[in-house]
C-alpha positions in Angstrom: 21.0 -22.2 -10.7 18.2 -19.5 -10.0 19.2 -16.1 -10.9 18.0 -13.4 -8.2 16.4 -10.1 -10.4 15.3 -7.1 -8.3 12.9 -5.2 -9.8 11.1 -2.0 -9.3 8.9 0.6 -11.1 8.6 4.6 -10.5 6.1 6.9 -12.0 6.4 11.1 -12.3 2.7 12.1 -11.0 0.3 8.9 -11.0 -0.4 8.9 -13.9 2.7 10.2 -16.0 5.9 9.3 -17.3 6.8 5.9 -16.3 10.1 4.0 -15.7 11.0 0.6 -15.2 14.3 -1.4 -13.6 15.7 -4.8 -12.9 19.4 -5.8 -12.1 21.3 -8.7 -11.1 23.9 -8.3 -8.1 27.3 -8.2 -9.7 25.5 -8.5 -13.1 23.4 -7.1 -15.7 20.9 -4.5 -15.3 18.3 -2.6 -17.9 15.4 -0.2 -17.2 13.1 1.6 -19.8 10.4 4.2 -19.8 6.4 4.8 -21.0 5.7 8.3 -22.0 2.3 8.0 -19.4 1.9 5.3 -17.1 1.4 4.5 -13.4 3.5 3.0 -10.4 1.4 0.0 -10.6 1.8 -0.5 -14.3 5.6 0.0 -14.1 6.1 -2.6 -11.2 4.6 -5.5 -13.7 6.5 -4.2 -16.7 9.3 -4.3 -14.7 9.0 -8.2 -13.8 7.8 -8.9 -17.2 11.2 -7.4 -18.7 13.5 -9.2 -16.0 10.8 -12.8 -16.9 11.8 -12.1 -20.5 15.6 -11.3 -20.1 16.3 -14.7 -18.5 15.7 -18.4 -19.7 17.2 -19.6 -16.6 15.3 -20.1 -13.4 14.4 -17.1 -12.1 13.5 -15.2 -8.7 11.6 -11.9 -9.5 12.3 -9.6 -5.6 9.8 -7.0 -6.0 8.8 -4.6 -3.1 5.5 -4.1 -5.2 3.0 -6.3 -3.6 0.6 -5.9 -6.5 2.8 -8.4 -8.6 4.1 -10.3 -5.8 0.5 -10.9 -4.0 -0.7 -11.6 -7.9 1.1 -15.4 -7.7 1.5 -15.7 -4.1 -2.8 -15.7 -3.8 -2.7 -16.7 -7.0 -5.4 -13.9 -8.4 -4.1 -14.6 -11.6 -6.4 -18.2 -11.8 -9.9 -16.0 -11.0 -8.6 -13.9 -13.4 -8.4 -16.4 -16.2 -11.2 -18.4 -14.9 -14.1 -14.7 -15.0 -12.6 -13.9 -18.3 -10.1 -11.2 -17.3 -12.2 -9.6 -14.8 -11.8 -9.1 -11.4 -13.6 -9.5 -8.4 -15.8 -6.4 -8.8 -16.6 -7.9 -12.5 -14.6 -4.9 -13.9 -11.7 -5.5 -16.2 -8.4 -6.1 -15.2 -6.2 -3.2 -15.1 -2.6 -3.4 -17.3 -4.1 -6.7 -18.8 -1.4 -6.3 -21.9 1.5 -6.6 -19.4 -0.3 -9.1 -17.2 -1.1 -11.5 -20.0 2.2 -12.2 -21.0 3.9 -12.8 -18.1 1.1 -15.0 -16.0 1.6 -16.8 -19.5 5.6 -17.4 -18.7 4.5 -18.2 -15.5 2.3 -20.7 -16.6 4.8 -22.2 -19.3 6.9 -23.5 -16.5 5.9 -23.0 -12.5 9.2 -24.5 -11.4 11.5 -21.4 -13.3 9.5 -18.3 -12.0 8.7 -17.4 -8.6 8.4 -14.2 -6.5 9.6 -12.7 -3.4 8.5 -9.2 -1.5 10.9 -7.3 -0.3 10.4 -4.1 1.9 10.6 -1.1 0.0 13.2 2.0 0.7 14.8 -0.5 3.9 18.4 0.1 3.2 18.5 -3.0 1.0 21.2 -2.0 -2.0 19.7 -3.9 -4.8 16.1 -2.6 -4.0 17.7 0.9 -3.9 19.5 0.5 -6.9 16.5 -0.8 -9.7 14.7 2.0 -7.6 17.1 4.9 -8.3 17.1 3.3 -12.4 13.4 3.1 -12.6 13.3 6.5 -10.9 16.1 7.9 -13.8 13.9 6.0 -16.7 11.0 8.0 -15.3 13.0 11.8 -15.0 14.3 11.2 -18.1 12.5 8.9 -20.3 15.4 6.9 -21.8 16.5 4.0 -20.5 20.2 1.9 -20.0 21.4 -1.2 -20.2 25.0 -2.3 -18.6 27.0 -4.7 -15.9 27.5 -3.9 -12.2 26.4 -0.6 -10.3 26.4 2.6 -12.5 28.2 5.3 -10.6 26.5 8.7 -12.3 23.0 7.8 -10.7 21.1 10.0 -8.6 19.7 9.7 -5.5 17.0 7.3 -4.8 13.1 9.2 -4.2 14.0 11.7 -6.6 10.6 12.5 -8.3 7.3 10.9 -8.9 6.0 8.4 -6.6 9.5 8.8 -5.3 8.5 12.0 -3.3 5.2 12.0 -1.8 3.4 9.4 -3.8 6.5 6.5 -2.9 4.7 6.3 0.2 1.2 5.4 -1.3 0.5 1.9 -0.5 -0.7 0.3 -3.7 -3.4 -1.5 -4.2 -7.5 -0.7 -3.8 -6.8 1.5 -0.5 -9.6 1.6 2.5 -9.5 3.9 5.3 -10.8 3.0 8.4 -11.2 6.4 10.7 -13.7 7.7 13.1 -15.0 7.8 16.6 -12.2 7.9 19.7 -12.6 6.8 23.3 -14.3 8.0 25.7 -17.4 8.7 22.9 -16.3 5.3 21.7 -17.7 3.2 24.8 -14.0 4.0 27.0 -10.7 2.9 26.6 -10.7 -0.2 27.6 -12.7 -3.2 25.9 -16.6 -2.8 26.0 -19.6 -3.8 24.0 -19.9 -0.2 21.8 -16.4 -0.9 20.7 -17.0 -4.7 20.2 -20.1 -3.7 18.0 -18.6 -2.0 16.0 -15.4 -3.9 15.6 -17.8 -6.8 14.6 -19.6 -4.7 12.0 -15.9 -3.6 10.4 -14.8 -7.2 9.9 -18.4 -8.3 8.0 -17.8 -5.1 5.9 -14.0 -5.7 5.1 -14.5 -9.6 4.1 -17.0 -8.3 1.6 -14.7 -5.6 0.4 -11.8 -8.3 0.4 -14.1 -10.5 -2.1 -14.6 -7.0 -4.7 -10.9 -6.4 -4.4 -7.8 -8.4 -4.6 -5.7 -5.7 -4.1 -7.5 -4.3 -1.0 -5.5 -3.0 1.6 -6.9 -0.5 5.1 -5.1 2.5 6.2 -5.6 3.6 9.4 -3.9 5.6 11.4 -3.7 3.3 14.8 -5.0 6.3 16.9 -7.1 5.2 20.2 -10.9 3.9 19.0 -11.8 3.4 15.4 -8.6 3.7 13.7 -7.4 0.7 15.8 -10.2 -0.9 15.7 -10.1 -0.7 11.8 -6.2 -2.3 12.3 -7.7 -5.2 14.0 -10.3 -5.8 11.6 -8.5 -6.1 9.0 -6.4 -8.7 10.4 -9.0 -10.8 11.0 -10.6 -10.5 7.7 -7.1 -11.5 6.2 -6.8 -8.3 4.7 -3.1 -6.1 4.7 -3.2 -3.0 6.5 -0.5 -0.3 6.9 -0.1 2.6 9.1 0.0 5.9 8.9 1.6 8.0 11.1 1.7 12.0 11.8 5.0 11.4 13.2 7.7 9.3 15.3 6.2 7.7 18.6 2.4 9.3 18.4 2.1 6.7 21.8 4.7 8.5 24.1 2.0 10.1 26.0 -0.3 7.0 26.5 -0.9 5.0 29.4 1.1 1.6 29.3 -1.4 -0.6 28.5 -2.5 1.2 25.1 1.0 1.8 24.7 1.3 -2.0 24.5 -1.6 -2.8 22.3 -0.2 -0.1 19.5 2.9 -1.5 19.7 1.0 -5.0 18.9 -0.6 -3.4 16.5 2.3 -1.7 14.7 4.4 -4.9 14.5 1.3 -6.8 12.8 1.2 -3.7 9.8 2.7 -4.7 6.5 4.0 -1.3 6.2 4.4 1.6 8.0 4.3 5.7 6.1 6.0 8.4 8.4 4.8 12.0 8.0 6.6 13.7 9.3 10.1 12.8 10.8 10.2 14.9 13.8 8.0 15.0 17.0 5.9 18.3 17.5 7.1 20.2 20.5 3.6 21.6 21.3 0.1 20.5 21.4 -1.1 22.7 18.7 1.5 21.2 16.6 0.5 17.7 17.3 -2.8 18.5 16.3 -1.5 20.2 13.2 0.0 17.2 12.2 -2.5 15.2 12.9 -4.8 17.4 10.8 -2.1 16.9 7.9 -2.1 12.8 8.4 -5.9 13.2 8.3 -5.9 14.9 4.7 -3.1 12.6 3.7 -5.4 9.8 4.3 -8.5 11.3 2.5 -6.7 12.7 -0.4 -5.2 8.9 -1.2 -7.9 7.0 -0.1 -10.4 4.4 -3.0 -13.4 4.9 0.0 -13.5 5.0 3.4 -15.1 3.4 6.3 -16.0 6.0 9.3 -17.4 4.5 12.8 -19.5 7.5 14.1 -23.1 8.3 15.6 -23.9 11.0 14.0 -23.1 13.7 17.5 -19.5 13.1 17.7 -18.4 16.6 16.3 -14.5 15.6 15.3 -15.7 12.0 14.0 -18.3 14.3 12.0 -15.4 16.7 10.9 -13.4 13.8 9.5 -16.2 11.8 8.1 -17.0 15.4 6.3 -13.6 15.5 5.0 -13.5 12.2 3.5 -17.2 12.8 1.7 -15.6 16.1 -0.1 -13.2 13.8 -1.0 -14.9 10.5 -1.7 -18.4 11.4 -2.1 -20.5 8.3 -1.8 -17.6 6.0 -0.7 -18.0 7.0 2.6 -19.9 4.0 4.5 -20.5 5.2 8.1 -20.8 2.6 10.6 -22.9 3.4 14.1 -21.9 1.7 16.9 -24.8 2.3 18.7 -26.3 0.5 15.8 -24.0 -2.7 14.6 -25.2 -6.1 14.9 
């Protein structure tokens, strides 16, 4: 029989004080800590303890797609096969936790696998080795036991668990930039088809430099969704990123339609802010806020923009304070 293990990882700051968590349903459960660590580094140490615990066939549920992705794509072989460096020919991050467990993988195929699960999505067991990993974290001890501990508190307590839990991991891309009409018009037209061209050459070569690559965008009208659609055609993950609930009410049916399209094809979704703003100015106060959020979590960013747009220039401004040179700005006018 295959013993189901959730597991999950939380981190106080990024880096900090780390935590780590798995637990059977109706079963054991154990989590641990790392005086300074990341979210990323926790999630694998987290699969390597539940790997370890077990001699049974095992399924490792993760909602961390960095170790799930890692044996579904099977990065783990061009790993092995460059010598323990990655794509960009850089070494491979948490290499002393991903040794050991590609190696039980490897031992025996047919007793490990792994399965993603959506993150903070009412599931219990996902919510419980969260709220232990998040504990471990606060408090730097960890607990072993049977069943569900009753003196646990709350789920997103601290750490990655407050803002940073709704940092999408991986290498993280934003796509931003210029809106209709500047951007050709709302409907389909060469500019826009330029430039969506130009975004899919540049995230396939990004794709090949990162395993972990995934695009933010924000799914506004013009670049941001153009950025959405790019990535699904360069096979790439993207998630959105929203100011708030329903940032669509207002549009015309048709791009009503195509966000919704666009929304159901994103591996994840972060809210901002839970409420809709009752007036302009607040929308675009919020939207100001999503903008910051983007540039403040963002690896580099991809900006579609002429050069005269002044709020594309604004934004592509922000990111460069940010980002400095990992700001590639793409001209419509001028794509292939």
């Amino acid at each position: 029989m295959t013993t189901v293990v959730y597991t999950d990882g939380a981190c106080v700051g990024n880096p900090g004080p780390g935590g780590w968590a798995w637990a059977v349903r109706d079963g054991p459960f154990a989590s641990g800590s790392e005086a300074r660590s990341t979210n990323q580094r926790m999630e694998v140490k987290a699969a390597l303890e539940a790997v370890r615990s077990f001699e049974s066939p095992i399924e490792v549920v993760s909602d961390s797609t960095y170790v799930v992705n890692c044996f579904r794509d099977r990065w783990w072989e061009g790993w092995l096969a460059r010598g323990w460096l990655n794509k960009a020919k850089k070494p491979v991050a948490n290499r002393d936790l991903w040794e050991p467990l590609i190696d039980a993988y490897r031992a025996d195929p047919q007793r490990v696998r792994f399965t993603w699960v959506k993150g903070h999505s009412d599931d219990p067991m996902n919510d419980l080795v969260d709220r232990l990993a998040v504990e471990a974290a606060q408090t730097q001890a960890g607990r072993k036991g049977t069943g569900t501990p009753v003196d646990l508190g709350p789920a997103d307590a601290v750490g990655r668990h407050d803002e940073d839990h709704r940092v999408p991991e991986g290498h993280r891309l934003v796509v931003a930039g210029m809106r209709p009409p500047e951007l050709g018009g709302y409907d389909d037209n060469p500019v826009a088809r330029r430039a969506l061209a130009r975004l899919i050459e540049i995230l396939a070569a990004k794709r090949e430099m990162h395993d972990d690559l995934v695009v933010l965008t924000g799914l506004g009208l013009g670049a941001e969704q153009l950025g959405a659609e790019a990535a699904a055609a360069a096979g790439v993950p993207y998630v959105a990123v929203l100011p708030y609930p329903d940032p669509d009410a207002v549009w015309p049916a048709a791009s009503r339609a195509r966000y919704a399209q666009l929304l159901e094809g994103a591996r994840d979704q972060v809210l901002l802010q839970r409420r809709r703003p009752e007036t302009k100015q607040a929308a675009g106060g919020a939207l100001a806020r999503r903008d910051a959020w983007l540039a403040r979590h963002a690896d580099e960013a991809v900006a579609v923009w002429d050069g005269n747009d002044v709020r594309a220039g604004r934004q592509v401004r922000s990111l460069q304070d940010q980002l400095g040179d990992d700001v590639w700005v793409v001209d419509p006018a001028a794509s292939p």
